[in-house]
C-alpha positions in Angstrom: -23.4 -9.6 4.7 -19.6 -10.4 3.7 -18.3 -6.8 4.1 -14.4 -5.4 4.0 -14.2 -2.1 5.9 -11.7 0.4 5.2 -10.8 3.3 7.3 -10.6 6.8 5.2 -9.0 9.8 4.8 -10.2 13.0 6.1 -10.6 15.8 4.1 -8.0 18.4 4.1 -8.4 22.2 3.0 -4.6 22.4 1.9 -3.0 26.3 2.1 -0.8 27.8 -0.1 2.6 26.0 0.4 1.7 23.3 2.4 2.5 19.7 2.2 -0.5 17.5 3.5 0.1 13.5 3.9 -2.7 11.4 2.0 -3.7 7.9 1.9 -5.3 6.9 -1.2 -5.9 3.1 -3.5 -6.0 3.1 -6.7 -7.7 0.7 -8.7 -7.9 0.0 -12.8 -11.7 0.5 -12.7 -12.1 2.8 -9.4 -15.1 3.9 -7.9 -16.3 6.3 -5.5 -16.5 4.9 -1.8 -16.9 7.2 0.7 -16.9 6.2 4.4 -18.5 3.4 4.3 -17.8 -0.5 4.0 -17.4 -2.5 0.8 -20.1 -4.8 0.3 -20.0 -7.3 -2.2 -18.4 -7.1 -5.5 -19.7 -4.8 -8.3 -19.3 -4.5 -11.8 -16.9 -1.8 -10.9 -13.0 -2.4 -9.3 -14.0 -0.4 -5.7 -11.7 2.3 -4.4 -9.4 1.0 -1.2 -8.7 3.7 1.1 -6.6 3.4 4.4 -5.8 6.5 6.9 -3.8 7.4 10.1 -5.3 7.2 13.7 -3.9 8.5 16.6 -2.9 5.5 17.9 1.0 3.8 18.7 1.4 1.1 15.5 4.3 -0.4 17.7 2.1 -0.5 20.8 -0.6 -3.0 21.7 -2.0 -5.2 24.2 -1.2 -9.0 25.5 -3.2 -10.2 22.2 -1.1 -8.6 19.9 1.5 -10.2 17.7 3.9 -10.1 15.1 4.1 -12.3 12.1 7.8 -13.5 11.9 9.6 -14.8 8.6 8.4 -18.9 9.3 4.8 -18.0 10.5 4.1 -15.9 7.6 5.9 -18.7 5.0 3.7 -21.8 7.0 0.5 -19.2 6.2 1.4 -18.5 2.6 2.0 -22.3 1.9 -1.1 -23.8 3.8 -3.4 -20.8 2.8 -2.9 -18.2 0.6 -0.5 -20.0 -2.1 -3.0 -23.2 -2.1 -3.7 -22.3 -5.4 -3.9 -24.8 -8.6 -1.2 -23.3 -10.7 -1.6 -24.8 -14.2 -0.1 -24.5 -17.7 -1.0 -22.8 -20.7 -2.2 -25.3 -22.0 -4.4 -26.2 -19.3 -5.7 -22.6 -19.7 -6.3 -23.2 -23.2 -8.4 -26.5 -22.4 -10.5 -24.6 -19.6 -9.1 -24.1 -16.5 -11.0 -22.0 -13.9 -11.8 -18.4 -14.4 -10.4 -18.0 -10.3 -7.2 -20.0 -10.9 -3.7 -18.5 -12.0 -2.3 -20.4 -15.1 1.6 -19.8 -15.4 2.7 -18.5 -18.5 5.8 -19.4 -19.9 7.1 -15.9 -21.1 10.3 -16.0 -24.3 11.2 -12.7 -22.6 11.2 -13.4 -18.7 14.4 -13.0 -16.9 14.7 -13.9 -13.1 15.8 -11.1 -11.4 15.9 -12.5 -7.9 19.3 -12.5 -6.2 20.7 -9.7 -8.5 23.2 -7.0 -7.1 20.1 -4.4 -6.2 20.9 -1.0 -8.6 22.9 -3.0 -11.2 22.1 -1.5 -14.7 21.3 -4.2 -17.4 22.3 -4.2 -20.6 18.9 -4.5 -22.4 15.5 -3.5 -22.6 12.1 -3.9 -21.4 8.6 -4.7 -23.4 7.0 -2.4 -20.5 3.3 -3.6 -21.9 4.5 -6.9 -19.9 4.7 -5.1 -17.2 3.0 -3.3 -14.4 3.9 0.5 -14.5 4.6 1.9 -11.2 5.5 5.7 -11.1 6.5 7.6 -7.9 8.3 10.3 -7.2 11.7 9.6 -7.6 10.9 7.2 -9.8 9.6 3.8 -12.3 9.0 0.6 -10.7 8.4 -3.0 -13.2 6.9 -5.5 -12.2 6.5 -8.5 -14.5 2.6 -7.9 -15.6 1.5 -12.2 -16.7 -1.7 -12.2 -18.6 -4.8 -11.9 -17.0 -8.5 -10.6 -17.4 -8.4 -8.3 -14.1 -4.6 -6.8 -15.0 -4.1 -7.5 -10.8 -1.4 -10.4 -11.2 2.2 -9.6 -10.1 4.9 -11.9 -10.9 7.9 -10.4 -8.0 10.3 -12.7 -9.6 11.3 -10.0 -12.0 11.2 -6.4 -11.4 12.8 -3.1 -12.7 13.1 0.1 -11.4 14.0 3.9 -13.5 14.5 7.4 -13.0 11.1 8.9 -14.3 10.3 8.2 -17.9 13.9 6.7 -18.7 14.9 3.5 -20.6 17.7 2.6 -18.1 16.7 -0.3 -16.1 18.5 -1.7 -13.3 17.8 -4.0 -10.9 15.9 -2.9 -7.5 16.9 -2.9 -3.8 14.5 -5.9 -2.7 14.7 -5.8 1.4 12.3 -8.6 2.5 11.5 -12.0 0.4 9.2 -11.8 -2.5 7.1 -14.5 -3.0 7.7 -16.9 -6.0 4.4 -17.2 -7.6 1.4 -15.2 -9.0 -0.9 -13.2 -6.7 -3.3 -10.8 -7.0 -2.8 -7.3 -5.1 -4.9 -3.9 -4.9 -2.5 -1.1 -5.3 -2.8 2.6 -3.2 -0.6 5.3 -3.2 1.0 7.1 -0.5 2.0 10.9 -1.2 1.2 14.6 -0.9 -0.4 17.0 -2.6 2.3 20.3 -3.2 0.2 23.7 -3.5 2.1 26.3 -4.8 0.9 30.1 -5.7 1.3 31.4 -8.8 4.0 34.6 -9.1 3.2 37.9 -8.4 4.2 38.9 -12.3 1.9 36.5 -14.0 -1.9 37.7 -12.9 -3.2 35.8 -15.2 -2.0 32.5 -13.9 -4.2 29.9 -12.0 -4.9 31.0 -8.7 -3.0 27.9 -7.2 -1.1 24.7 -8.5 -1.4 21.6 -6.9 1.2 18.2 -7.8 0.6 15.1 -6.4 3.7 13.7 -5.6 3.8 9.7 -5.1 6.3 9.0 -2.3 5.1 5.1 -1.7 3.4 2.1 -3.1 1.3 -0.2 -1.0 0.6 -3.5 -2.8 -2.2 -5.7 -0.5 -2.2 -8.8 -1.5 -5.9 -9.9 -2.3 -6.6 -13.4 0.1 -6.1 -16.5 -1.1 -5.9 -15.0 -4.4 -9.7 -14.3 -5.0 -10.9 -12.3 -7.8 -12.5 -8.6 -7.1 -15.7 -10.0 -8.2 -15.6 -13.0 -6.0 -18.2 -12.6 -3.5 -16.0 -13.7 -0.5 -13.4 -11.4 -2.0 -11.2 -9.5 0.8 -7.7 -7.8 1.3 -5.0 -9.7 3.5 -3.8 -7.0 5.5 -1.1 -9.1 6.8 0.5 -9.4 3.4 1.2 -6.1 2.0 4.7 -4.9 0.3 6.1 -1.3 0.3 7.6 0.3 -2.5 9.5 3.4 -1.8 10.1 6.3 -4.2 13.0 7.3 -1.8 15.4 4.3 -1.9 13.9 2.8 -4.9 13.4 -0.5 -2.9 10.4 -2.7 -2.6 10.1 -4.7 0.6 7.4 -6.2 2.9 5.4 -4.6 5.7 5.4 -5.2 9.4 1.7 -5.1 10.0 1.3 -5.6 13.7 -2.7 -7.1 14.5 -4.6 -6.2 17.1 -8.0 -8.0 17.6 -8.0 -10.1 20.0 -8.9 -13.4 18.3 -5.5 -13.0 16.5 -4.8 -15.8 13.8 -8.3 -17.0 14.0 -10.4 -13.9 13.6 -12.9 -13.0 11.1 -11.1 -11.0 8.5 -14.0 -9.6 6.9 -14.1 -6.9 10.1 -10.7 -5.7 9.3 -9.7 -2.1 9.8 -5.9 -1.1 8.3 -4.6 1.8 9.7 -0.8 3.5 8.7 0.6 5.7 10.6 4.8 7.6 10.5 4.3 8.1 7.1 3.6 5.3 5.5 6.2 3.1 7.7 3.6 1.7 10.8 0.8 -1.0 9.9 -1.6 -1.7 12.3 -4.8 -3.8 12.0 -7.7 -3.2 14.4 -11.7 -4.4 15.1 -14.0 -2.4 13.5 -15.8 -1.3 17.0 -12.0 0.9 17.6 -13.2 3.1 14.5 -12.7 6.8 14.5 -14.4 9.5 12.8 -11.9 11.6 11.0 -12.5 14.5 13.1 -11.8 13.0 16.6 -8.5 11.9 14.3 -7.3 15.1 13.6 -8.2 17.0 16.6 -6.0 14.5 18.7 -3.2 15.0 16.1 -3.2 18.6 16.3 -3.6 18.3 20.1 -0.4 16.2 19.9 1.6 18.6 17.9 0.6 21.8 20.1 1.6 20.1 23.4 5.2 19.7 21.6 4.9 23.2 20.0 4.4 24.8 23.6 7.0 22.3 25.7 9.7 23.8 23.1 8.8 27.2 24.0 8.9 26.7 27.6 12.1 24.8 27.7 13.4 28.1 26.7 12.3 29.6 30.0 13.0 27.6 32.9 16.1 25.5 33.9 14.6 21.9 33.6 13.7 19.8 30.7 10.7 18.5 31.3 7.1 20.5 32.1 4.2 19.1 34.3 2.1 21.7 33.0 -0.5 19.5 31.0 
């Protein structure tokens, strides 16, 4: 069975004024997915879901690598851009339901190599575009026209502060590619639980806001539909959009199963880690249950916790105590 496994989150009893991370996809037509693998396409768009082990993203062994600029460029050309591009008018005489027509667009404007953060002068059809709201706030991306609403067109993009008409142009860190693809979109953020004040009683007991500090944008391989039957993520192609710097770059995902380039990718396992800043991919047989995950992480954080407090005490910096 031709199966995409996803690692999820664990489920977090948040307490008053706390701030817990989450990882979470989003999808147009989500459903409910809960740990288990994707099997093959339903009539439904499924729910992608990625959380944190307790692992080093930057560490690895002799079969890890990195993909640099001309590797991943070679790969995009041979594989994942070997895509048909037609017209519009090949669309309108029957091209493939799987291929990506480009649309010539009276309204498109090339944004790539613009001074990042320079206010234009105009503005934006946003029903062309994909909406994108975070945090801090809007990101555009050109939207082309398309049945599945999962195309993204990085040669012109946007960014606002929250529910504004003042566009200027992003900080873009990395290269974005210069044709359609398909990408999944999940959110990175935390929930913000707040009590209610001690003179309104009658208030909710609690108020939570989900606060959208990142974008992950993985790319879908070799363009495939969701309801393609060999449909899977790339996990190696996957761009970051932060609420912070209003930028948009790509990840460093470092990969480590050892068949490397010529793996299966169907047994893929993502995992992020430093909020939202680490990519790692691993074989599905180094899958954690969500408990194991957080005990280690809590075990982590009390053996800082206590090597603080004993610092205090002694005349050296470093304890042998554990």
């Amino acid at each position: 069975m031709n199966a995409i496994t996803v690692l999820l989150p664990p489920s977090f009893f948040v307490r008053p004024s706390n701030r817990r991370p989450f990882f979470i996809c989003s999808c147009s037509r989500s459903s409910s997915v809960r740990y288990s693998r994707i099997s093959r396409a339903r009539t439904s768009r499924p729910d992608f879901r990625v959380w944190a082990d307790d692992g080093d993203a930057d560490g690895g062994g002799p079969d890890d690598y990195d993909l640099d600029e001309d590797e991943v460029e070679e790969v995009d050309n041979k594989k994942d851009f070997d895509v048909d591009y037609g017209t519009a008018a090949d669309a309108a005489a029957g091209v493939g339901e799987d291929d990506i027509a480009m649309v010539n667009s009276k309204s498109f404007v090339s944004t790539q190599g613009w001074d990042p953060e320079k206010i234009v002068d105009y503005r934006i059809n946003e029903d062309e575009f994909h909406k994108i709201s975070l945090l801090d706030c809007d990101f555009f991306i050109r939207k082309p026209p398309d049945p599945d609403n999962d195309v993204y067109d990085f040669r012109e993009m946007y960014v606002t502060p929250p529910d504004t008409d003042v566009y200027s142009i992003p900080k873009v860190v990395a290269p974005m590619p210069s044709k359609y693809i398909r990408c999944s979109q999940s959110d990175y953020g935390c929930y913000n639980v707040t009590e209610p004040p001690i003179d309104a009683p009658r208030d909710p007991m609690y108020k939570s806001e989900k606060e959208i500090l990142k974008v992950f944008l993985m790319k879908h391989y070799r363009n495939r539909r969701i309801d393609d039957p060999d449909f899977m993520l790339d996990f190696e192609e996957i761009y970051v959009i932060d609420s912070k710097t209003k930028s948009i770059t790509r990840a460093k995902v470092v990969v480590t199963v050892p068949e490397g380039k010529e793996r299966d990718r169907k047994g893929d396992l993502l995992v992020v880690r430093d909020k939202g800043d680490s990519f790692k991919i691993i074989p599905a047989s180094e899958q954690e249950d969500p408990t194991t995950v957080i005990e280690k992480e809590e075990w982590n954080k009390s053996r800082e916790d206590m090597e603080k407090h004993l610092r205090k005490l002694r005349d050296f910096n470093i304890s042998n105590w554990f």
